[in-house]
C-alpha positions as a Markdown table, in Angstrom:
| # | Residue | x | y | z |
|---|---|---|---|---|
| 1 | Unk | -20.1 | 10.5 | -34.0 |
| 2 | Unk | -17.5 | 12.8 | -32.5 |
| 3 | Unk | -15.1 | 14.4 | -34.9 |
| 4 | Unk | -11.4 | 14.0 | -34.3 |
| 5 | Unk | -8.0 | 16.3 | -36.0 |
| 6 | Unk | -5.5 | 13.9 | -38.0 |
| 7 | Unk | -3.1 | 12.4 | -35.9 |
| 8 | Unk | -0.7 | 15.0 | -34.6 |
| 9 | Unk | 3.3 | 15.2 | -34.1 |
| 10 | Unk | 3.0 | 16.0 | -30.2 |
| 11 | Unk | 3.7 | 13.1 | -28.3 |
| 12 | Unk | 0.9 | 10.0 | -27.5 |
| 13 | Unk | 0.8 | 11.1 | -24.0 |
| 14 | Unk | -0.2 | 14.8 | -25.1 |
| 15 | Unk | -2.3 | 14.3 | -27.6 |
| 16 | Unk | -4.7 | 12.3 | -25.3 |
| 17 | Unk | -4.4 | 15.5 | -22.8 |
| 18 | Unk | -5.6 | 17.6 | -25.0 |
| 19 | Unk | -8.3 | 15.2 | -26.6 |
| 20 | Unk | -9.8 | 15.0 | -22.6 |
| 21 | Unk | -9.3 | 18.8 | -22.5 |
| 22 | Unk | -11.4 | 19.4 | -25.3 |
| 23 | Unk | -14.2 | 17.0 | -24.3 |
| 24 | Unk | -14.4 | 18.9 | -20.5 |
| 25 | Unk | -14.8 | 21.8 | -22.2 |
| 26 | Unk | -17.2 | 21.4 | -24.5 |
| 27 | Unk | -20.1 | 24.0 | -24.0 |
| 28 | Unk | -23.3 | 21.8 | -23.8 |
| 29 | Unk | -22.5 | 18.8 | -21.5 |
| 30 | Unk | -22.4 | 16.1 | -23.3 |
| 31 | Unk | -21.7 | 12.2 | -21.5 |
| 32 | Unk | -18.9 | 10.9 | -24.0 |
| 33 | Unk | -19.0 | 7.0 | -23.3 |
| 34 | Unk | -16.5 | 5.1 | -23.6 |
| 35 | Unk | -17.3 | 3.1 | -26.9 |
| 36 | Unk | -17.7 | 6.7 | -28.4 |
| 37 | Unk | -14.3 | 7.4 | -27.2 |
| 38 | Unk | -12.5 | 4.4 | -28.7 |
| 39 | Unk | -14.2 | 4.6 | -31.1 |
| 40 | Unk | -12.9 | 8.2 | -32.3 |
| 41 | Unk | -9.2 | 7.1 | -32.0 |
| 42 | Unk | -7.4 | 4.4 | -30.2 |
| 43 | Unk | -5.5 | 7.0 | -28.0 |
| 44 | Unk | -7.8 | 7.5 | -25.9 |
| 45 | Unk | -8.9 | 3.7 | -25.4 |
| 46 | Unk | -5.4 | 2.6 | -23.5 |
| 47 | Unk | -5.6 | 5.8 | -20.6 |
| 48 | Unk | -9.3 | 5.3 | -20.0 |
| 49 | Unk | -9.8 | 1.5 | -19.5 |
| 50 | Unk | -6.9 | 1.9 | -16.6 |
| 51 | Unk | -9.1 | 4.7 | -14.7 |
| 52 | Unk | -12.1 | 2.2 | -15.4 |
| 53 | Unk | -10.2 | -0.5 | -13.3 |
| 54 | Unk | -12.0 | -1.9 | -9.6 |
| 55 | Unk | -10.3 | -3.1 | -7.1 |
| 56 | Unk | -11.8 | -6.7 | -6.0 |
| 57 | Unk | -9.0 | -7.4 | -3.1 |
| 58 | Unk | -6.0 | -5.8 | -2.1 |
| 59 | Unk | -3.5 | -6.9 | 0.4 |
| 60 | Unk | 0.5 | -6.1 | 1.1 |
| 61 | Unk | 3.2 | -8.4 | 2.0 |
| 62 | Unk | 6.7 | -6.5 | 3.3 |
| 63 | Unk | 9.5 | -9.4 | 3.2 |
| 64 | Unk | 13.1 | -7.3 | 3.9 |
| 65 | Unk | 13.5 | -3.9 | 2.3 |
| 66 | Unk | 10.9 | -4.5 | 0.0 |
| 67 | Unk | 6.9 | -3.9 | -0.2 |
| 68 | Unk | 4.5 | -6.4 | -2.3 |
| 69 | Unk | 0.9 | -5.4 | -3.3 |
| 70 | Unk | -1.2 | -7.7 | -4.6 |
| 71 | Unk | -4.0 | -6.1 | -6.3 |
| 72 | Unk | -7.2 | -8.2 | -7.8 |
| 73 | Unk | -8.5 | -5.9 | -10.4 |
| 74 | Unk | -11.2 | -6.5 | -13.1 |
| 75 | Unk | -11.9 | -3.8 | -15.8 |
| 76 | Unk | -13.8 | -4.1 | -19.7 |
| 77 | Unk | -11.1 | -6.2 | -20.8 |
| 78 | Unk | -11.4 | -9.2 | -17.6 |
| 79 | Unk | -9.8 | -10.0 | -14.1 |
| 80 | Unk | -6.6 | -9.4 | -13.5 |
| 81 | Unk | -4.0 | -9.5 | -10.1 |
| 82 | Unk | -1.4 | -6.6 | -10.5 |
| 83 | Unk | 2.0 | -7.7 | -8.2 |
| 84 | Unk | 4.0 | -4.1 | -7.2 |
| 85 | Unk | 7.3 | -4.1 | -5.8 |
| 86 | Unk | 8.3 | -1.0 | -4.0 |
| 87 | Unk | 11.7 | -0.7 | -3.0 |
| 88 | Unk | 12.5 | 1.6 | -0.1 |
| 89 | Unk | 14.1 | 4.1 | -2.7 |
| 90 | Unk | 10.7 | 4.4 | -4.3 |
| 91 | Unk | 11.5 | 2.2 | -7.4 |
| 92 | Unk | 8.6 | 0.5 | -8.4 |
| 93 | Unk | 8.0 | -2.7 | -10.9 |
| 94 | Unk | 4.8 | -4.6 | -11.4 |
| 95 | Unk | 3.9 | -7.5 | -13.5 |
| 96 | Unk | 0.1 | -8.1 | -14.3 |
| 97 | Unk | -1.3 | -11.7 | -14.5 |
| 98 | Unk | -5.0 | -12.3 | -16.0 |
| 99 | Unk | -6.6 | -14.5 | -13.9 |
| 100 | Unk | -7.1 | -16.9 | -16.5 |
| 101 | Unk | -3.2 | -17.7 | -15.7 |
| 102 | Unk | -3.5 | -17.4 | -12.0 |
| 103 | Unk | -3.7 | -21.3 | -11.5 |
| 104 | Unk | -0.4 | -21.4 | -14.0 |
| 105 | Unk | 1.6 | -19.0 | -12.0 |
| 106 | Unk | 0.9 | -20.7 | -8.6 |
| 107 | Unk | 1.8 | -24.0 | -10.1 |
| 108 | Unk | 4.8 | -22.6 | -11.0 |
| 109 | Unk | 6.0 | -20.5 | -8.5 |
| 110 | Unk | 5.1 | -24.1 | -6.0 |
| 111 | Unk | 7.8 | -25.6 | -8.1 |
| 112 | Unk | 10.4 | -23.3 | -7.4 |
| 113 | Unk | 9.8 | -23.0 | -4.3 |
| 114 | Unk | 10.3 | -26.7 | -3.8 |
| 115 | Unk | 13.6 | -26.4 | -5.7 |
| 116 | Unk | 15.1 | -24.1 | -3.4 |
| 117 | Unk | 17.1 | -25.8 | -0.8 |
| 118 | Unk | 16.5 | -24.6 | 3.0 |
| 119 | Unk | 19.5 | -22.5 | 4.1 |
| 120 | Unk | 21.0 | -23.7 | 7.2 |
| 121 | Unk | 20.9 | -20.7 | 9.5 |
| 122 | Unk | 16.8 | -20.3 | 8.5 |
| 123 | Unk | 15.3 | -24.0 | 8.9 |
| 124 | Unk | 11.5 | -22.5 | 9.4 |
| 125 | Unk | 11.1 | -21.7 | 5.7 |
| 126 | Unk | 8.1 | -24.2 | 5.3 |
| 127 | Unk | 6.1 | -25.5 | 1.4 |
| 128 | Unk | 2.9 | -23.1 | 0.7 |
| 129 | Unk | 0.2 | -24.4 | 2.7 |
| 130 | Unk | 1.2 | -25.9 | 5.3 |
| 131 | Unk | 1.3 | -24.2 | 8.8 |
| 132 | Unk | 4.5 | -23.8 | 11.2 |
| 133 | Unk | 5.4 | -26.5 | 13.3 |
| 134 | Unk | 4.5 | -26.0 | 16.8 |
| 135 | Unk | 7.7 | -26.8 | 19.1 |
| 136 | Unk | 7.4 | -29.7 | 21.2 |
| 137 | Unk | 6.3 | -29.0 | 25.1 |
| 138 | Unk | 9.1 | -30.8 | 27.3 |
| 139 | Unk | 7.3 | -33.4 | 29.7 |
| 140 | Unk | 7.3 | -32.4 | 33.3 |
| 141 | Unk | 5.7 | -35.5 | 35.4 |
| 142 | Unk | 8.7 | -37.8 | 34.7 |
């Protein structure tokens, strides 16, 4: 079992940069897995799951000034799908759904999108799922 210092006064983010310091350097390489890491303090646990996250799908939506990723992730603790909003001043915002809820959400976000009323000046906003309407092809042999 590794042996850890009493919690410190630094700040969270730099006690766990020193705690990965220290096990890079140690003389005789050792591999530290992850249970022996969480294990020897919960600081560690929250910054290594997130490096341990694969990506299953990615794809990008860009509606206006803004940039939507949808990332299907899985790591130790399940499946997830991470939405990012980039704005084109480089703020960024996600929100993180496990995909136990993904069904929920989709429910949901099909209500409101019934809800909303189609504005006047944009008639080809169309419900989820159903493809645009071709326009009709004027009849020539008359």
């Amino acid at each position: 079992m590794l042996k850890v210092d009493p919690p410190s006064p630094l700040p969270t983010c730099r006690r766990i940069q020193l705690l990965f310091q220290r096990f890079r350097v140690v003389s005789s390489p050792k591999v530290v897995t992850k249970e022996e890491l969480a294990e020897s303090t919960g600081l560690i646990r929250k910054a290594y799951v997130s490096i341990m996250d694969t990506n299953l799908h990615n794809t990008s939506l860009r509606i206006e000034r803004k940039q939507f990723a949808f990332d299907l992730k899985e790591n130790p603790q399940g499946t997830f799908l991470r939405i990012t909003e980039t704005v084109t001043n480089g703020r960024r915002d996600s929100i993180v759904i496990p995909v136990t809820g993904l069904e929920q959400f989709r429910d949901l976000l099909n209500e409101v999108i019934k809800s909303v009323t189609t504005p006047v000046a944009s008639p080809a906003i169309l419900p989820l799922g159903q493809p645009k309407p071709e326009p009709p092809t004027p009849n020539l042999s008359a």
